[in-house]
Short mmCIF file of the C-alpha atoms (twelve columns), coordinates in Angstrom:
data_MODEL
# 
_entry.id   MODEL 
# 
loop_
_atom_site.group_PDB 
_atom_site.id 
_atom_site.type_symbol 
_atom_site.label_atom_id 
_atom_site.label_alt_id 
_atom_site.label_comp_id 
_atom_site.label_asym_id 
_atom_site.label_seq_id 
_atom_site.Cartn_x 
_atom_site.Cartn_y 
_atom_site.Cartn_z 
_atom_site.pdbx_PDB_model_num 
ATOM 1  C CA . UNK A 1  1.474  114.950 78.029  1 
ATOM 2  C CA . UNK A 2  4.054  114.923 80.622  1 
ATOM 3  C CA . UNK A 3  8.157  114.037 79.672  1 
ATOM 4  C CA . UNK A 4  9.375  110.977 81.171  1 
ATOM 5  C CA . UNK A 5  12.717 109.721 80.516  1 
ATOM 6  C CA . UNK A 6  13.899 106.223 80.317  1 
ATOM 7  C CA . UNK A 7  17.409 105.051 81.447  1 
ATOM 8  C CA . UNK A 8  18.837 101.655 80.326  1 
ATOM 9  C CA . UNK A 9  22.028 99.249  80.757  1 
ATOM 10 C CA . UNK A 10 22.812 96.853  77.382  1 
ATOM 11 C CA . UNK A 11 25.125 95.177  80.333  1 
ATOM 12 C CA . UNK A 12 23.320 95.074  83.120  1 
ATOM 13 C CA . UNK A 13 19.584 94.690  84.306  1 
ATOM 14 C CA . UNK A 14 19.147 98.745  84.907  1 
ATOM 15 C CA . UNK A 15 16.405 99.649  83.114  1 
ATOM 16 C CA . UNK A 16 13.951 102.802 84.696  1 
ATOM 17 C CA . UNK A 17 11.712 105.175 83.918  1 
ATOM 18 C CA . UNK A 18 11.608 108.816 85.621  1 
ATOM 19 C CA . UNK A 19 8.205  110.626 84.704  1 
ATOM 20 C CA . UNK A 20 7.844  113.581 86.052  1 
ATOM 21 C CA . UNK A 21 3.766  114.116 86.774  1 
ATOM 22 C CA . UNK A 22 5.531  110.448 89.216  1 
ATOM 23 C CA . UNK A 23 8.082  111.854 91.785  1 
ATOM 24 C CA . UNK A 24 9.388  109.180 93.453  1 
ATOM 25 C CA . UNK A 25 7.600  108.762 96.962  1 
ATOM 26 C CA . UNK A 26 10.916 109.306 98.897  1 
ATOM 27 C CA . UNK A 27 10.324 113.202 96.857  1 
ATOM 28 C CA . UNK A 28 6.615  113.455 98.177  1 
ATOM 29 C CA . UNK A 29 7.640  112.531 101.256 1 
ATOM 30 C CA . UNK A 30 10.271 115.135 101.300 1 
ATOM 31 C CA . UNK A 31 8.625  117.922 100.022 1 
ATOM 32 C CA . UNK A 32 5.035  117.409 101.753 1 
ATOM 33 C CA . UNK A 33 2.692  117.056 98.945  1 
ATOM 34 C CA . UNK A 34 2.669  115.481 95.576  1 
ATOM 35 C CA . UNK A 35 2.091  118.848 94.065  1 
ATOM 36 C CA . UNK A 36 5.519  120.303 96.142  1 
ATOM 37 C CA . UNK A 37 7.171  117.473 95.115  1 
ATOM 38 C CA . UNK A 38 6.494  117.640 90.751  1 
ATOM 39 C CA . UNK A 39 7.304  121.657 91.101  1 
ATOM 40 C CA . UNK A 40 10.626 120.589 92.749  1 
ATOM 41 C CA . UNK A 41 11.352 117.153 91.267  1 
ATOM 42 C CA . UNK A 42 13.251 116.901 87.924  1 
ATOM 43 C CA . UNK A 43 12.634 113.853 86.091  1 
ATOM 44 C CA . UNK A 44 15.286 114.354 83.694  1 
ATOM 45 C CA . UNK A 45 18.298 115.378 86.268  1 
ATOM 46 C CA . UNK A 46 17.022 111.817 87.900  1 
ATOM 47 C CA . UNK A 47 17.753 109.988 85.166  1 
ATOM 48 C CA . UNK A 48 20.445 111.759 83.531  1 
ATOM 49 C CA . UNK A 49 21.981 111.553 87.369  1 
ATOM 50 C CA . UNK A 50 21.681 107.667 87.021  1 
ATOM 51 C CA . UNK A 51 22.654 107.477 83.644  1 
ATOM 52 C CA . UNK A 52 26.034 109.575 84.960  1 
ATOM 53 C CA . UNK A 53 26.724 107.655 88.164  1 
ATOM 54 C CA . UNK A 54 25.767 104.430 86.626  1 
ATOM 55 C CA . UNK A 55 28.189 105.210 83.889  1 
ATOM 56 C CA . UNK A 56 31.435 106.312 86.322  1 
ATOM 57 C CA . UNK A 57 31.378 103.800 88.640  1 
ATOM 58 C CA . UNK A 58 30.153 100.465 86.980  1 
ATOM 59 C CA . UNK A 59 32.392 98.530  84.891  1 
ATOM 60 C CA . UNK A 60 31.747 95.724  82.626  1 
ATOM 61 C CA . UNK A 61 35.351 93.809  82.205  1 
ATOM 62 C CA . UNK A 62 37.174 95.210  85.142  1 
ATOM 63 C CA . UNK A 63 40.642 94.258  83.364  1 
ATOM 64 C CA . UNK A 64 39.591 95.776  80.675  1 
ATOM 65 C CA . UNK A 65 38.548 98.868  81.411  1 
ATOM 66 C CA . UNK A 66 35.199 98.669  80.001  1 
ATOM 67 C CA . UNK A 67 32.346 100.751 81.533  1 
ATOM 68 C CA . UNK A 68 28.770 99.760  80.854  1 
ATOM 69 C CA . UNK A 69 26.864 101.108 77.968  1 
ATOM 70 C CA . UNK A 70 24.351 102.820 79.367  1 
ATOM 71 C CA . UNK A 71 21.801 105.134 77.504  1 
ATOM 72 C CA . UNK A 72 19.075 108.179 77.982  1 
ATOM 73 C CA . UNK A 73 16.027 108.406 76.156  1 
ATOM 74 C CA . UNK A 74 13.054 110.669 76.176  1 
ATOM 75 C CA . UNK A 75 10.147 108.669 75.898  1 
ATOM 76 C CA . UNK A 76 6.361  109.526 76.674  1 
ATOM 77 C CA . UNK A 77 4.896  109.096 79.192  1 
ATOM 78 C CA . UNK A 78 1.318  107.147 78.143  1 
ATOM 79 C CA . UNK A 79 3.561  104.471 77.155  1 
# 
């Protein structure tokens, strides 16, 4: 069983999964091979990179100050 990770917004409509037996096809594409592209690809720096940049630059109330909750999970990946 392969880890996937699951990023979500309760403020927004972001809501992905990263799985990393998946690479995104931009990845493959990169790296030549689907096989390349899992030994290279990191599901959870994906989604922990979303969850990051997601979290720094999006803001719910902008007068208030209020950045979006947004939330990591490890989840599998048969679901």
């Amino acid at each position: 069983m392969s880890k996937a990770y699951r990023v979500y917004c309760e403020d927004c409509g972001l809501d992905e999964i990263y799985d990393s037996e998946e690479p995104p096809k931009r990845e493959v594409n990169y790296w030549g091979s689907i096989e390349k592209a899992r030994e290279q690809w990191s599901a959870k720096s994906a989604a922990k990179g979303n969850r990051d940049n997601h979290a720094a630059s999006e803001f719910r109330d902008y007068d208030e100050g209020l950045r979006h909750r947004v939330h990591m999970e490890e989840v599998s990946a048969d679901e």
